[in-house]
N, C-alpha and C positions, 0 to 999 in steps of 0.2 A: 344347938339344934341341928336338926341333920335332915335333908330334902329328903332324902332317897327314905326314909324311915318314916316322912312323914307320905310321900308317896305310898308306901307299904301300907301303911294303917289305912290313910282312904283308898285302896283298892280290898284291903279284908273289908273294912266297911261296908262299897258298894257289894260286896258278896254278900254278906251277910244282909245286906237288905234285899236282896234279889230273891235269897232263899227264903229270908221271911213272908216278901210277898207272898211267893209258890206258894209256901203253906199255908199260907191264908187261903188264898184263893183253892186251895185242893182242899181245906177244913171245910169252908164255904158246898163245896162239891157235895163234900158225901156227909154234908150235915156235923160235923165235929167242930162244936163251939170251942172246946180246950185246944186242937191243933190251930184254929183260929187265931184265937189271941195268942197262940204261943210263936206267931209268925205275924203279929202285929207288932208283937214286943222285940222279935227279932230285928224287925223290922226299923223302929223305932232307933233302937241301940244302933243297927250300924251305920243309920244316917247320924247320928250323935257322934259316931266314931269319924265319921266323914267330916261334920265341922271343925270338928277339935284337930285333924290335922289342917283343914284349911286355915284355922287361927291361930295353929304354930306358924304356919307360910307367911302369914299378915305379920308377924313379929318380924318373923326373920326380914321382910322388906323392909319396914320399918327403921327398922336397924340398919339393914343397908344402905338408903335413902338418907339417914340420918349421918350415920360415916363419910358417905360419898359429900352429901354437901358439907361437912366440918373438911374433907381433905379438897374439896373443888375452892371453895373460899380460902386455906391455904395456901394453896399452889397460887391463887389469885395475888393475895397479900405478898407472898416473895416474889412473883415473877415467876413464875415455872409452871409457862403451860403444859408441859408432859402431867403435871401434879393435878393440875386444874381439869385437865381432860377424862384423866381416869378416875377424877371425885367424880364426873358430872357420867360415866358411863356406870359406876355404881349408884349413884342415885335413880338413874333412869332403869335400873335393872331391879332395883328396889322397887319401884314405881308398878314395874308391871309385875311383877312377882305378886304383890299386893291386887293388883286388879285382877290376876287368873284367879284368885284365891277368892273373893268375896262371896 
């Protein structure tokens, strides 16, 4: 999985839901029930596009939080704090990965 890609998708997301509001709100204006919902549904989609990359994001923490502590409990078991250090700065970067993302 790939940040910068899921970054991309929720920023077309937020676009797409921005433009959907507009049309809503400009169907609403001049009375167009079909420009309406066809910018509710816009609407709709690109916040869907928005979760789905924020719960590829939660994965990837996951994973790393998950790695980081099987390599910080390593590094524990032999002795090598260098080992131990950089499990415990990938788990904590897991950690918050996962928390920007919810």
């Amino acid at each position: 999985m790939d940040s910068a890609k899921n970054n991309q998708e929720r920023a077309e997301g937020k676009t797409e839901e921005w433009s959907g509001w507009a049309k809503d709100k400009i169907g609403g204006l001049i009375g167009n029930e079909q420009m309406q919902a066809e910018g509710k549904g816009e609407q709709l989609k690109g916040e869907a596009k928005q979760e789905h990359a924020k719960f590829k994001e939660r994965v990837i923490g996951t994973t790393e939080q998950i790695g980081g502590a099987i390599k910080k409990d390593v590094g524990k078991l032999i002795g090598n704090e260098q080992m131990e250090a950089e499990g415990k700065a990938t788990e904590l970067k897991g950690q918050a990965r996962e928390h920007v993302n919810k």
